[in-house]
C-alpha positions in Angstrom: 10.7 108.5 115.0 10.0 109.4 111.5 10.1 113.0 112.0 13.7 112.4 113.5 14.3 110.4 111.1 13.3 113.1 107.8 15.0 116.3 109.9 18.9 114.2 110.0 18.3 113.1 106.4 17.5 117.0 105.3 20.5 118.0 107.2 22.6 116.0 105.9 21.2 116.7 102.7 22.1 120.2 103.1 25.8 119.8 104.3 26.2 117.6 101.4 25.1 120.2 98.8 27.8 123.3 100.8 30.4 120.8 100.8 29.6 120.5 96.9 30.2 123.6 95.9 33.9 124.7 93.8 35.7 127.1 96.3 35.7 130.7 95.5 39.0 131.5 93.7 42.1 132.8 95.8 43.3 136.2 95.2 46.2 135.6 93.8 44.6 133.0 91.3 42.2 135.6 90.2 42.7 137.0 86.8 44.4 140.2 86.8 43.0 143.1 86.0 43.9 144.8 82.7 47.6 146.0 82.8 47.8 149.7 84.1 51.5 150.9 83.2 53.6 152.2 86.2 54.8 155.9 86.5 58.6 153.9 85.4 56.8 152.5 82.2 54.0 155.3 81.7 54.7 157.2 78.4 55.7 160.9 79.4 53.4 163.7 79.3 54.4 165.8 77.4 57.6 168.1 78.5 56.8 171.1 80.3 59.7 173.3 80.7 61.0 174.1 84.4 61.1 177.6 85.8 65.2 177.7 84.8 64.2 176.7 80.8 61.4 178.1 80.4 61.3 181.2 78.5 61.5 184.3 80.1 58.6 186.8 80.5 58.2 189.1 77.1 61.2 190.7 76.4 61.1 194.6 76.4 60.8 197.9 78.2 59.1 198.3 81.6 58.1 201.7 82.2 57.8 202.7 85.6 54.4 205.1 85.7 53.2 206.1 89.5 49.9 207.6 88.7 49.1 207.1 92.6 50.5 207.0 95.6 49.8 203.0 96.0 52.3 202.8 92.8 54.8 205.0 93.9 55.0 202.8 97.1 54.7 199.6 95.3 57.4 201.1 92.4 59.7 202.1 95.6 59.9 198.6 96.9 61.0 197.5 93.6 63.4 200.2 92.8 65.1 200.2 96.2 65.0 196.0 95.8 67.1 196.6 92.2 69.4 199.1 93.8 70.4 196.3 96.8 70.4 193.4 94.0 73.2 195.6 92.1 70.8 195.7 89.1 70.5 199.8 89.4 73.8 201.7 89.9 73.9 205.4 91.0 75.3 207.3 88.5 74.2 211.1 89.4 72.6 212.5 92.2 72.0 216.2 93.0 71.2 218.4 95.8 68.4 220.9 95.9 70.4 224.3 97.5 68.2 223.7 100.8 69.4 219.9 100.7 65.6 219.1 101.4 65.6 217.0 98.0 67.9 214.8 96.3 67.5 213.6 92.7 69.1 210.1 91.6 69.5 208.6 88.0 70.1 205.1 88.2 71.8 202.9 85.0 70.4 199.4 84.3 73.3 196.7 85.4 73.2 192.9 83.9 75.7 191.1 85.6 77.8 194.5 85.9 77.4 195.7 82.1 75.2 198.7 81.4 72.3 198.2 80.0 72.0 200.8 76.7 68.8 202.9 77.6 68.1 201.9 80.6 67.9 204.7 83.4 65.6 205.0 86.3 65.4 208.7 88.3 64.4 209.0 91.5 63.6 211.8 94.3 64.4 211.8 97.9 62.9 213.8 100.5 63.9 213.0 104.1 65.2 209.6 102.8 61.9 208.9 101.4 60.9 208.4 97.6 58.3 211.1 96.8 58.7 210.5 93.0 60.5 207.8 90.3 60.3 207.3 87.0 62.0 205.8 83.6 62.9 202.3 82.0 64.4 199.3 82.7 64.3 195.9 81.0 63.4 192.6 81.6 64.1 188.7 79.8 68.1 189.8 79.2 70.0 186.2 79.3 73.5 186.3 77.6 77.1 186.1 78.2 78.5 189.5 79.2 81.8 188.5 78.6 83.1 189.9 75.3 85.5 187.6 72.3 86.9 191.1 71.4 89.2 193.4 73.5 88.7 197.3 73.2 91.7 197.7 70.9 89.8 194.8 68.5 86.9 197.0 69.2 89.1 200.4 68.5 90.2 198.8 65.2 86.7 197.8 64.1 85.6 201.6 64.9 88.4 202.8 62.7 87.6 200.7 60.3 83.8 202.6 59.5 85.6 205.8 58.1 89.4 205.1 57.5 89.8 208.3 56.0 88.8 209.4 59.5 90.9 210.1 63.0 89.3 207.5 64.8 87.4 207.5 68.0 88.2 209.6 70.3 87.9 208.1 73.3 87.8 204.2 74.0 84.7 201.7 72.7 82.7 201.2 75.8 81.0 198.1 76.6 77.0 197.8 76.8 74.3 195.5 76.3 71.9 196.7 73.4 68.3 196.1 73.8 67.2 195.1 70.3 63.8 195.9 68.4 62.7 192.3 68.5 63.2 191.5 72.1 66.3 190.1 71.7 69.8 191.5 73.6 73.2 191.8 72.1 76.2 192.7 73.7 78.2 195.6 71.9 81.3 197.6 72.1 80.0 201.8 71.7 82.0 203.8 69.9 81.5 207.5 68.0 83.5 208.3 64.7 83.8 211.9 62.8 83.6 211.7 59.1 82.7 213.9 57.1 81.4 216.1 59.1 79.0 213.5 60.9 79.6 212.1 64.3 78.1 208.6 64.4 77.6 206.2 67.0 78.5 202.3 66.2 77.4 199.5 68.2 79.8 196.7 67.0 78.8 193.1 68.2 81.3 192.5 70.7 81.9 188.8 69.7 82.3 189.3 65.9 82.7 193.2 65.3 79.9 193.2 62.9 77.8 196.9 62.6 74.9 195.8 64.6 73.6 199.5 64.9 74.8 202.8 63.5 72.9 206.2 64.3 74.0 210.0 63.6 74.3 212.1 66.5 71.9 214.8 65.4 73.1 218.3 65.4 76.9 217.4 65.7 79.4 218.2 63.1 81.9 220.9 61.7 80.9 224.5 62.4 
């Protein structure tokens, strides 16, 4: 009897002390955890420029070199990729007399201006290219539309050697690869003075002399 007695009064004991006990916080009551900002509220990482403004691979030549034939393949794919791109126009081809051969100079197009300079030469043989070299170049990003006409262009030429007849034939347009990487888009134009032939290259927006060079070896007899 007292053995029942001490086990109820331990139980109870025991329930008594469970019921006791403060309940374990909710979730939502328990204190947050330190504020993490939000991708909305983050600060930004620092700007990395997308593909369309970023800046363009190093401006310059690229010279086409085949030293093998795994190059002259992989040069091949390229060339023949330009050609279908409009980026390489044909501008001579000849013939060998047993029409086994055919060599091909290409000009440089951007956006359908010549590129000054720029001229890739291939050779055929049964349709295939057995050889290529030359230059072409990369990074150009301008507006090929020129502020001055050719007869603003013709003027400006004029106006190098006014004692002189002029150009001879009309300014052609081009797009001048410059020393520094940088592009500019020209009028061309030769002028006779004093018994020198030189070549302008006028900035086709403003007119200004961005480039003048004597053609070596031309001039009065």
């Amino acid at each position: 009897m007292r053995t029942c007695a001490a086990l109820i009064l331990l139980t109870l004991t025991f329930v008594t002390g469970i019921a006791g006990q403060t309940p374990a916080p909710n979730a939502p009551n328990a204190p947050n955890v330190p504020n993490v900002p939000n991708a909305r509220n983050a600060p930004n990482v620092p700007n990395v420029p997308n593909a369309r403004n970023a800046p363009n691979v190093p401006n310059g030549a690229v010279l086409i070199e085949t030293p093998n034939d795994a190059a002259r393949i992989d040069w091949e794919k390229r060339v023949a990729q330009m050609i279908r791109h409009g980026q390489l126009k044909l501008r001579e081809e000849q013939i060998s007399p047993d029409h086994a051969k055919r060599d091909q100079w290409f000009v440089q197009l951007y956006k359908g201006v010549p590129v000054i300079g720029a001229e890739v030469w291939r050779q055929l043989e049964a349709r295939k290219a057995v050889a290529l070299e030359g230059t072409f170049y990369t990074g150009i990003d301008l507006n090929p539309v020129p502020k001055l006409t050719r007869q603003d262009a013709l003027a400006a030429l004029a106006a190098q050697a006014p004692d002189s007849p002029g150009p001879s034939l009309p300014p052609t347009l081009g797009i001048l690869p410059r020393p520094d990487g940088t592009f500019v888009l020209v009028y061309q134009g030769r002028v006779f003075a004093n018994g020198t032939v030189t070549l302008y290259s006028l900035d086709a927006k403003t007119g200004a002399v961005v480039q003048s060079d004597v053609d070596p070896g031309v001039g009065q007899n």
